[in-house]
C-alpha positions as CSV (number, residue, x, y, z in Angstrom):
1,X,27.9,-38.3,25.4
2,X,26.9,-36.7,28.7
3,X,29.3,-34.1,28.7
4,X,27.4,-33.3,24.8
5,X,24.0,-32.1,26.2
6,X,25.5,-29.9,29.4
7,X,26.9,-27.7,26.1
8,X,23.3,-27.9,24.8
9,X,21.8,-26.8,28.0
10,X,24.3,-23.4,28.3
11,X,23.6,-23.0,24.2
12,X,20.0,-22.7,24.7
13,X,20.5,-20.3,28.3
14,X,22.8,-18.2,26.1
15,X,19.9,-18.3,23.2
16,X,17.2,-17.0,25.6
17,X,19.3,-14.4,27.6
18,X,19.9,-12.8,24.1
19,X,16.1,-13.6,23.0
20,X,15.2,-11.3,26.1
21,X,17.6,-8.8,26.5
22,X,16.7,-7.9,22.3
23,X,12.8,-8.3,23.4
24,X,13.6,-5.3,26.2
25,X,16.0,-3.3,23.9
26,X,12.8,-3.3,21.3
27,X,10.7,-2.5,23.7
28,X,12.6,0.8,25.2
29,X,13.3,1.7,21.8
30,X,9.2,2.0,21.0
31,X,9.0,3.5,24.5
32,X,11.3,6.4,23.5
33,X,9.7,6.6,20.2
34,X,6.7,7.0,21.8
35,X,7.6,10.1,24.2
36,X,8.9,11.6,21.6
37,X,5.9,11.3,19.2
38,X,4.5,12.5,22.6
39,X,6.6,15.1,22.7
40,X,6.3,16.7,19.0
41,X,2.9,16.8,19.4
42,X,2.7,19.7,22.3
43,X,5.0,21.8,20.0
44,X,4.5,25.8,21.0
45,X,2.7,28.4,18.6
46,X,6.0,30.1,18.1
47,X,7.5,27.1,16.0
48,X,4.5,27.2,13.7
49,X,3.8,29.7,11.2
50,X,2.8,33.3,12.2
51,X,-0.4,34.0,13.4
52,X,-1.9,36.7,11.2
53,X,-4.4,39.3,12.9
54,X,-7.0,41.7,10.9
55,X,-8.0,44.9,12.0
56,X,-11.6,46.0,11.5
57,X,-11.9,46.6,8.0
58,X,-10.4,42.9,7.5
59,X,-6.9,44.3,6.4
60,X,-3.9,42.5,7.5
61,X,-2.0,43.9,10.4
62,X,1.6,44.0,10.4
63,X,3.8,41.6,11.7
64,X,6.1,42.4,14.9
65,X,9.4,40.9,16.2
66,X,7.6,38.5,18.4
67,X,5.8,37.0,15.6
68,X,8.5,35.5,14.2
C-alpha cells in the first residue's frame, strides 16, 4: 500500500503544474487582450470618417486626396 500514495503524491504535482500553467496562459491571454483594447483605442483620424470643413457661408468644401 505504500507504493499507492507515492502515485497519489505525483497525481496531485501533475494536477497543480497544469492548475498553474492554465492560471498564467489565462492571464497573458487578458494581458494581450488588454493592449490591444489599448491599442484600438488610439486609432488615427485617417481610419475614421472624413473630416468635413465649411467655408464661410457654411457650404461644404470639397474633399481632397488626403481626406480619404
Amino acid at each position: 500500500m505504500s507504493g499507492n500514495s507515492r502515485t497519489t503524491f505525483a497525481k496531485r504535482q501533475k494536477e497543480r503544474a497544469r492548475q498553474e500553467k492554465q492560471a498564467e496562459k489565462a492571464q497573458r491571454r487578458a494581458q494581450r487582450k488588454l493592449q490591444q483594447k489599448e491599442e484600438g483605442d488610439s486609432l488615427p483620424v485617417a481610419a475614421s470618417d472624413p473630416v468635413i470643413t465649411y467655408d464661410q457661408e457654411g457650404n461644404p468644401e470639397g474633399l481632397n486626396f488626403h481626406d480619404f
